[in-house]
N, C-alpha and C positions, 0 to 999 in steps of 0.2 A: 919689745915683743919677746925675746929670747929671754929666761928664766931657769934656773937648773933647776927651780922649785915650783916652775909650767906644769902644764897640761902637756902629754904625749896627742897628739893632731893628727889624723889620716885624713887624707880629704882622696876619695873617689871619683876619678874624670876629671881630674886635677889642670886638662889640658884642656877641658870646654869654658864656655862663656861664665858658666855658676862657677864652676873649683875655681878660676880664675879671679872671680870678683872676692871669694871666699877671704882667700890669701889675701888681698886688699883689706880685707872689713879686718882682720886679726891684729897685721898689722896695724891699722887706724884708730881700731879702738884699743890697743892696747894687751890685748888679751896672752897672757903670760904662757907662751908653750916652750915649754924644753927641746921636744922632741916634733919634726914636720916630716911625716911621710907623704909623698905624691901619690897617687896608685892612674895609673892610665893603659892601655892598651898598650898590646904586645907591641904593635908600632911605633908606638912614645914612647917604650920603656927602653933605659940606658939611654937617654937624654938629656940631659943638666941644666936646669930653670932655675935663674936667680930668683932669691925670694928675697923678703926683709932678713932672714936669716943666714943668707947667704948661700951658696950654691947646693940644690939638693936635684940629687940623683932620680928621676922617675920609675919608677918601679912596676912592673906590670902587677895585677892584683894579683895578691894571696891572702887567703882567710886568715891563715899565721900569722902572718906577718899585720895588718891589720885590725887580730883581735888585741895584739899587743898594746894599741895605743888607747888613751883614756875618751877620748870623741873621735867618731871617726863622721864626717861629712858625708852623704850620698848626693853626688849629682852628676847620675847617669838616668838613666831610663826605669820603667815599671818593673820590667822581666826581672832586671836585674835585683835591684830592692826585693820583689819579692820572695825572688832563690835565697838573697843572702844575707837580710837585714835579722832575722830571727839567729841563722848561725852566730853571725855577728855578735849578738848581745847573749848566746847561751853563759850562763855561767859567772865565770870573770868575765868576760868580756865587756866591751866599750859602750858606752851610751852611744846610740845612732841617731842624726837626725837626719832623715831622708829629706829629699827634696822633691821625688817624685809621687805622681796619684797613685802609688801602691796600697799606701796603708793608711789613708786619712781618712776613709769611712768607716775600717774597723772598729767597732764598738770597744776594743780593748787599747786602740791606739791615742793616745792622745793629739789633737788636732791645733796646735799653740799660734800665737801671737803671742808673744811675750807681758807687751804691752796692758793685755787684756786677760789671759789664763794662762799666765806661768804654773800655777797651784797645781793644774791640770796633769803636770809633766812627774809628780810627788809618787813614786817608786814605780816608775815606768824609766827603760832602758832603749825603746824605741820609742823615737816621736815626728810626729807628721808636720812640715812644713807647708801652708795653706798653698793653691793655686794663685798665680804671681796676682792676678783681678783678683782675686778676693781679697788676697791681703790689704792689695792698695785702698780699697773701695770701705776696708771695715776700720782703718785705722781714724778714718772719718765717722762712718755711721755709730760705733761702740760707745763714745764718748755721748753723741747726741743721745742711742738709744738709753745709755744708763739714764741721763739726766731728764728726757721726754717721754721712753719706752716708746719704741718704734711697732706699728704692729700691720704697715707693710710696706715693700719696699722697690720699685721700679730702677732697673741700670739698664745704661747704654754704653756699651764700651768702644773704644777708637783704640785698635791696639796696631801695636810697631810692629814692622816685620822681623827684631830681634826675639819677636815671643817663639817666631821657627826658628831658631839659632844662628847659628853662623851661616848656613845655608840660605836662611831665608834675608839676612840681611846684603848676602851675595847678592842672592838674584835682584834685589831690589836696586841693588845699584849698578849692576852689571844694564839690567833691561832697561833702567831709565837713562845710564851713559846711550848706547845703544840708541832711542828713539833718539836724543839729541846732536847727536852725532851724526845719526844717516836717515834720521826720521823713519827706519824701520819701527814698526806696530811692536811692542813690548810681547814678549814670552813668557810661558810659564811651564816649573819643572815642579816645584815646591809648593806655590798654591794652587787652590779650586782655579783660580784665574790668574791673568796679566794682572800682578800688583800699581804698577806705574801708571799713574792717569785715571787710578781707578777706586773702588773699596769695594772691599768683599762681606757677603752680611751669612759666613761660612768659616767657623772656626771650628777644627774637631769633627768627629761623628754626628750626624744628624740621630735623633732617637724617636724611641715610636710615638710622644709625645709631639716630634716636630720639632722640639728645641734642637741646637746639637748637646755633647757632651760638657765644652766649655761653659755654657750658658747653665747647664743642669748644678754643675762645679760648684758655680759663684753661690747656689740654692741650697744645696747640700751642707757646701763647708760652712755658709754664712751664720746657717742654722744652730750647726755644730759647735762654731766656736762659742759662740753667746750662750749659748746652751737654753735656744729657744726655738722647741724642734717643730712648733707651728706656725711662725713669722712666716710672712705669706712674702714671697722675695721673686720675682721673675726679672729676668738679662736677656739682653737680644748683645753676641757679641759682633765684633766691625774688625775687619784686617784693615789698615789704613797705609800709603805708602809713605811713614816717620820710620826711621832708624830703629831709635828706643825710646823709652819711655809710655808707657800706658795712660791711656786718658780715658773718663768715667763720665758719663751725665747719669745724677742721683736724685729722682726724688722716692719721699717717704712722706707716710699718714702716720702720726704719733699719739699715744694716748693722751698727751696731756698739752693744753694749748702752745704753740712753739710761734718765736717771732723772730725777724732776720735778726734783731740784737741781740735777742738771748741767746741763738743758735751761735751769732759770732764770738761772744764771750765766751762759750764751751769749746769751740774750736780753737781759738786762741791758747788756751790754757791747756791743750791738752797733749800728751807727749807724742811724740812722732809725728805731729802736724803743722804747717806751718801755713798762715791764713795772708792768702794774697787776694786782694777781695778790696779794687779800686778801681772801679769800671769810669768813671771820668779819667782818669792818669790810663787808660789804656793796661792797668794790671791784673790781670787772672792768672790759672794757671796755666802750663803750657809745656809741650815736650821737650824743646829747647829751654828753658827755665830746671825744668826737674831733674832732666837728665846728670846723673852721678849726686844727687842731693841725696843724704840717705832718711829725711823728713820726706811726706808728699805735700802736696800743695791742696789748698784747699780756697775755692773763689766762687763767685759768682751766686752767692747764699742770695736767694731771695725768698719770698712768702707763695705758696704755688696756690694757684687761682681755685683748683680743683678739691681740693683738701682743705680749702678756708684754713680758720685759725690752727687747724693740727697739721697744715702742710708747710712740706720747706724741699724746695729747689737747689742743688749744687754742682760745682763741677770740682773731680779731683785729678791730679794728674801725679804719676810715681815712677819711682825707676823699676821698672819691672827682674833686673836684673838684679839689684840688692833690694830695695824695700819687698819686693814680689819673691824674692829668693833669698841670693848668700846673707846681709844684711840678718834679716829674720832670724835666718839657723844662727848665723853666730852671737846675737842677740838671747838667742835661747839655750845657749851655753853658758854665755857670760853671766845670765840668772841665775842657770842649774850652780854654777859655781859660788857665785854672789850669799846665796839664797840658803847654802848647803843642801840643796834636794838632790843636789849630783851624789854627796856624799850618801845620802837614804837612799837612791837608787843602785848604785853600787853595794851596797850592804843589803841589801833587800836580794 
């Protein structure tokens, strides 16, 4: 990972669940940084975190210090991104790939999968990292849609309670010790409801449409990445009481006739996916299965009754904390650099 001839590395919120996985994906894949700054709150900072690197100092943020480096990571919150992701890139400054819903419907921002439109990221200095569902859900659909053209799309999501962060995967474990321990009734601080015993069909704002905000998300970005801004795409999303890991029910109406074979041959072959799809042997996919996988899982392909020869039925399952976040952004580095588009965006 260390390299004198690296990349300079900031990662923002360097002490939450995403900077954390971040630092993991760098290390793991490889990715040659010189230089790793932390940036975390005034609380964190003067703290000392082992990394692959070896012991680095946490730093409270500053723009200085920050524009110094060649990528800087966001993954803190919206406010935040959108005070400081523009200062960020004035000028010299660093390529930014947020992680937060700040900037992935601006028309000026690029909204990436790497997998799917790197091209996208081509003298742009900010770039939007998808909603941790969409990503998992599109590393599946992209591949079908090139090969079938999808033209529309029903999801059902089962998501962890790690998608509210450290917080929500507290309470989840905190309330369900609790009911088994003294068979007290489950609490709730962090969701609409008591998670334990339960699922909530309440993710995010509700909107004037009735969907909430999460569900609108998956419609948006889906749209957005494909660059297919009439796909007709509606999500109903699910809090489910799993740790991590996100899980998806998929179907879709395709233009052009689709059968479980041919659907499984495109999925097999296709990057980022890995097809578990043995329902005799008891194999799908599944949250204990994905969990830390940085591929999602893709199973249960069948032919959907309703949509005859254009329909196909699936289930995906993702780590919502890398393939849904750090994973992606560093992914979309390792291209910018791979690709030289880092180098036309920095010269631009």
């Amino acid at each position: 990972m260390f390299s004198p001839t690296g990349k300079k590395v900031g990662i923002v919120g360097a002490t939450g669940a995403v900077g954390e996985e971040i630092v993991g994906c760098l290390e793991k894949r490889g990715f040659a940084v010189s230089e790793l700054k932390l940036f975390a709150s005034a609380r964190s900072a003067g703290k000392v975190k082992e990394t692959p690197m070896g012991e680095v100092t946490i730093q409270e943020f500053s723009l200085e210090s920050a524009r110094d480096c060649d990528f800087v990571f966001l993954a803190v919150g919206g406010d935040f991104a959108k005070e400081y992701a523009e200062k960020l890139t004035e000028g010299s400054g660093p390529i930014v790939i947020d992680n937060s819903s700040a900037w992935r419907m601006d028309p000026d921002v690029p909204l990436v999968v790497p997998e799917i439109n790197l091209e996208a990221c081509k003298g742009k200095k900010l770039i939007a990292n998808p909603n941790c569902t969409t990503a998992i859900a599109i590393m599946a659909l992209y591949p079908l849609h090139k090969e079938f053209g999808v033209k529309k799309c029903i999801v059902s999501t089962y998501q962890a309670a790690s998608g509210a962060g450290a917080p929500g995967m507290n309470e989840l474990l905190d309330e369900t010790k609790k009911y088994v321990t003294t068979g007290e009734m489950p609490a709730n601080k962090i969701f609409a409801h008591p998670l334990p015993l339960n699922v909530i069909p309440h993710i995010d704002v509700f909107q004037e449409n009735l969907y909430t905000k999460e569900e609108m998300k998956v419609t948006w970005e889906t749209r957005k990445i494909l660059d297919v801004p009439d796909m007709a795409v509606s999500c109903t999303s699910v809090r489910i009481p799993t740790m991590r890991a996100h899980s998806e029910a998929v179907t879709i109406e395709t233009e052009k006739p689709i059968t479980t074979e041919s659907a499984r041959k495109v999925l097999e072959a296709a990057a980022g996916v890995t097809l578990v799809d043995d329902p005799e042997a008891s194999k799908y996919p599944m949250p204990l299965t994905a969990t830390g996988k940085y591929d999602v899982e893709v199973g249960r392909v069948r032919a959907n009754d309703v949509f005859g020869e254009h329909g196909l039925d699936f289930f995906v399952c993702g780590d919502q904390l890398l393939r849904g976040a750090a994973l992606n952004a560093v992914l979309i580095a390792e291209g910018l650099v791979a690709s030289g588009v880092e180098a036309d965006a920095v010269a631009a």
